[in-house]
BALOBA-1460 file (C-alpha; in Angstrom, 3 decimals):
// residues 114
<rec num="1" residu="x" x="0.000" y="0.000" z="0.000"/>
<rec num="2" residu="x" x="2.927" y="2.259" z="0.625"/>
<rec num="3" residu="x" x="4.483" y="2.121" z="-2.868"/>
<rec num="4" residu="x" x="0.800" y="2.462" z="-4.331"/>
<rec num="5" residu="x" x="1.081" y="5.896" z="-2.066"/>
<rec num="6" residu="x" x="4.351" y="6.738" z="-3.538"/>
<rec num="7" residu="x" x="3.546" y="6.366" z="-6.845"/>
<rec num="8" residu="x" x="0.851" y="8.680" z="-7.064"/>
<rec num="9" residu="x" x="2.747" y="11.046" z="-5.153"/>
<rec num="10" residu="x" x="5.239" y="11.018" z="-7.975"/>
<rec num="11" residu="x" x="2.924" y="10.954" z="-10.718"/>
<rec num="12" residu="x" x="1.086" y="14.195" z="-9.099"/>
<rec num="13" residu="x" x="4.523" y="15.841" z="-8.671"/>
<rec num="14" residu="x" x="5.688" y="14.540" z="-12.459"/>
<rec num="15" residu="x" x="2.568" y="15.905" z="-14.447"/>
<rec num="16" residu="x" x="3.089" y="19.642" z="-14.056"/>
<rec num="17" residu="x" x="6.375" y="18.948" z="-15.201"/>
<rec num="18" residu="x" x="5.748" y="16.686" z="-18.136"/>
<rec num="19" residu="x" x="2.450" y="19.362" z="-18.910"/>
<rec num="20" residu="x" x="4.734" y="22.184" z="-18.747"/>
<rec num="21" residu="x" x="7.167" y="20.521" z="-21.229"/>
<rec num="22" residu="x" x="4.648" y="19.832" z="-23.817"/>
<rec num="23" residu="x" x="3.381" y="23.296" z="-23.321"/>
<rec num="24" residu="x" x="7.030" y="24.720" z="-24.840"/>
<rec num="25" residu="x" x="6.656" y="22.622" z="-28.272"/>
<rec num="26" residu="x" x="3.462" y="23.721" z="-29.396"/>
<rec num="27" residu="x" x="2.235" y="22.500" z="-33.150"/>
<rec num="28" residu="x" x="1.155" y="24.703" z="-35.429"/>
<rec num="29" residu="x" x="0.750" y="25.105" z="-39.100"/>
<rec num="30" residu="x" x="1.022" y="28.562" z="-39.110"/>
<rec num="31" residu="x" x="2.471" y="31.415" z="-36.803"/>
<rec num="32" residu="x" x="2.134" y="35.352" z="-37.183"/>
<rec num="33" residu="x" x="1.499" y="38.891" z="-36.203"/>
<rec num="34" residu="x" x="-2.362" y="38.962" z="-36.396"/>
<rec num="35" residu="x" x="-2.870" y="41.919" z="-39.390"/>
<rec num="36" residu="x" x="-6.794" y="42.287" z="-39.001"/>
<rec num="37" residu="x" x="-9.875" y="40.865" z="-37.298"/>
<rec num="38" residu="x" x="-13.330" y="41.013" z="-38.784"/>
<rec num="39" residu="x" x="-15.752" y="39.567" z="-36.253"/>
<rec num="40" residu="x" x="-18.932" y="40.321" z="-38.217"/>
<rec num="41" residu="x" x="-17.244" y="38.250" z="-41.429"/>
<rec num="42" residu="x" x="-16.089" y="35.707" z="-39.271"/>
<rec num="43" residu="x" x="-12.178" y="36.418" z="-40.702"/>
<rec num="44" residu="x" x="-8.957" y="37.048" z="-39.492"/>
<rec num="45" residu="x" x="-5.784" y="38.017" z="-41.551"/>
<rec num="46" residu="x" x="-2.562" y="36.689" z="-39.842"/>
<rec num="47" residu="x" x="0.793" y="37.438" z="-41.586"/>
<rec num="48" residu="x" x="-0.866" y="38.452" z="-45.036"/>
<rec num="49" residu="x" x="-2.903" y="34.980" z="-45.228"/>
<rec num="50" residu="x" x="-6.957" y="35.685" z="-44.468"/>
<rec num="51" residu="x" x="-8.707" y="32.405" z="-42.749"/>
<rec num="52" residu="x" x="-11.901" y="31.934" z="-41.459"/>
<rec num="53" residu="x" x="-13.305" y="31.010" z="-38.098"/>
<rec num="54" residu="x" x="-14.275" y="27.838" z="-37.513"/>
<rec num="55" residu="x" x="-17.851" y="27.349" z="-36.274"/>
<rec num="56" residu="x" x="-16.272" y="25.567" z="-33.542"/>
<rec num="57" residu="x" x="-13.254" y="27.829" z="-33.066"/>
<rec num="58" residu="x" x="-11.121" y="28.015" z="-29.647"/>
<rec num="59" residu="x" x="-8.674" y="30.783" z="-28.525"/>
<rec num="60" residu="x" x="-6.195" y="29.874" z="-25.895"/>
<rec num="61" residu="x" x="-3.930" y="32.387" z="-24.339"/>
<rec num="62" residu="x" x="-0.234" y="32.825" z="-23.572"/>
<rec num="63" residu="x" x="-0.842" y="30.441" z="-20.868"/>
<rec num="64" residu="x" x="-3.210" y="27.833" z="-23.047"/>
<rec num="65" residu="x" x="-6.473" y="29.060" z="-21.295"/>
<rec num="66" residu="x" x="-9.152" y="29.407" z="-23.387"/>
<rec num="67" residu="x" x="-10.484" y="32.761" z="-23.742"/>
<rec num="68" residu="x" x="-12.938" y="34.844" z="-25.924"/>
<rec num="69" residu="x" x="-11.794" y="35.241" z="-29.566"/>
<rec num="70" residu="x" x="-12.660" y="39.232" z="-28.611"/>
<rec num="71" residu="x" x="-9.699" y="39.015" z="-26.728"/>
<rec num="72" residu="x" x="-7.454" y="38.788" z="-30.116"/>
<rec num="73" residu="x" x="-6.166" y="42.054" z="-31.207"/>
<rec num="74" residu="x" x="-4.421" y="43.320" z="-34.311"/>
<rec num="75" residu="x" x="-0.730" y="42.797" z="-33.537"/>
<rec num="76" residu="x" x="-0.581" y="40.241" z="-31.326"/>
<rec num="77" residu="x" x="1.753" y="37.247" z="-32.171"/>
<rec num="78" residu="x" x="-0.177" y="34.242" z="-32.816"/>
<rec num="79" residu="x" x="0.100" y="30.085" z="-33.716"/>
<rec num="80" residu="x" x="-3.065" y="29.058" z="-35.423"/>
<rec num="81" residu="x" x="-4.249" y="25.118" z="-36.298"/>
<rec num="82" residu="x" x="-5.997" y="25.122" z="-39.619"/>
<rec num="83" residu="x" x="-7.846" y="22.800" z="-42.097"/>
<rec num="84" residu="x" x="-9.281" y="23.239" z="-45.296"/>
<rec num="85" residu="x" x="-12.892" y="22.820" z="-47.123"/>
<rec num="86" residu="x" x="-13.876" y="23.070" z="-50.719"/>
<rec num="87" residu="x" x="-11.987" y="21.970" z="-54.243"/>
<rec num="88" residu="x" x="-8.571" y="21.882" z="-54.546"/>
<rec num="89" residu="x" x="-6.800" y="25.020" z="-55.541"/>
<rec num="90" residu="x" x="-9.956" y="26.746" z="-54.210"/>
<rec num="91" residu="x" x="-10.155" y="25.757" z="-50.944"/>
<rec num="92" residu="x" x="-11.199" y="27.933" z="-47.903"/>
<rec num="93" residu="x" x="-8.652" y="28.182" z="-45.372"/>
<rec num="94" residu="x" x="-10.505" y="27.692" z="-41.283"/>
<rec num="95" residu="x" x="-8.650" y="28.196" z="-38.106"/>
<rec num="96" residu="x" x="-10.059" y="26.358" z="-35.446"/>
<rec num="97" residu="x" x="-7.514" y="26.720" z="-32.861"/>
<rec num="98" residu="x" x="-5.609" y="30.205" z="-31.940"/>
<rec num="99" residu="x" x="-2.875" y="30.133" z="-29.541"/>
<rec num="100" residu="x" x="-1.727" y="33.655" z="-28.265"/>
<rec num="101" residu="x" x="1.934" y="33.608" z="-28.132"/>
<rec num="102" residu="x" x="3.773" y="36.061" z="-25.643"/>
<rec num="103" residu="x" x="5.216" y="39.429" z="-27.885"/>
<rec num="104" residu="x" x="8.997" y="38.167" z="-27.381"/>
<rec num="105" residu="x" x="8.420" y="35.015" z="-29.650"/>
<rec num="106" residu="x" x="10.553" y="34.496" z="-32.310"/>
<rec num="107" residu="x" x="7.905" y="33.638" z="-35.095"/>
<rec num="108" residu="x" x="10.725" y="32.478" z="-37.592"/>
<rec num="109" residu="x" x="12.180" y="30.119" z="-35.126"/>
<rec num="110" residu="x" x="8.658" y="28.670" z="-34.165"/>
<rec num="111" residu="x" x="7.864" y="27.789" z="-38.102"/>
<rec num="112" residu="x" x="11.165" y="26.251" z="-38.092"/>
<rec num="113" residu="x" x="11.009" y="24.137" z="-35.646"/>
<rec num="114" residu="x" x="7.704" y="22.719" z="-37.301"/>
């Protein structure tokens, strides 16, 4: 019963660790400066490239909380999960995940790394 007691105290100790890691190596397809936000077309513009909002869209923070998409502003750095509808070569770009990245990130070295 003792080990049993010692193992979950290690695993409770180990996941903010091992949650914290995977939190530095996020996944994105794409990463930019947000250039414009049009709630009432449901489109954002993020480094040049216009997507739209997934019906089912969530916006995380710098700390992976989500938060309201009203919360994204023009300028802020951002790393955005995507997929695409429609015929090939004209397709309609969605986001349906935006991750707020802190103003210090080095967007080059993020797209990079994927």
């Amino acid at each position: 019963m003792r080990t049993l007691k010692s193992l979950i105290a290690i695993f409770f100790i180990a996941l903010p660790m091992l949650s914290s890691a995977a939190d530095n190596d996020p996944q994105f397809e794409f990463a930019g400066t947000v250039d414009s936000i049009d709630m009432d077309n449901e489109m954002i513009i993020v480094g040049d490239m216009p997507f739209r909002f997934s019906p089912a869209i969530t916006v995380l923070d710098t700390g992976r909380h989500p938060v309201d998409r009203k919360k994204l502003a023009t300028g802020t750095k951002v790393g955005i999960k995507t997929y695409s509808r429609g015929e090939q070569g004209d397709a309609t770009q969605y986001v349906y995940e935006i991750q707020m990245l802190r103003s210090n990130v080095d967007l080059e070295k993020l797209m990079d790394d994927n």
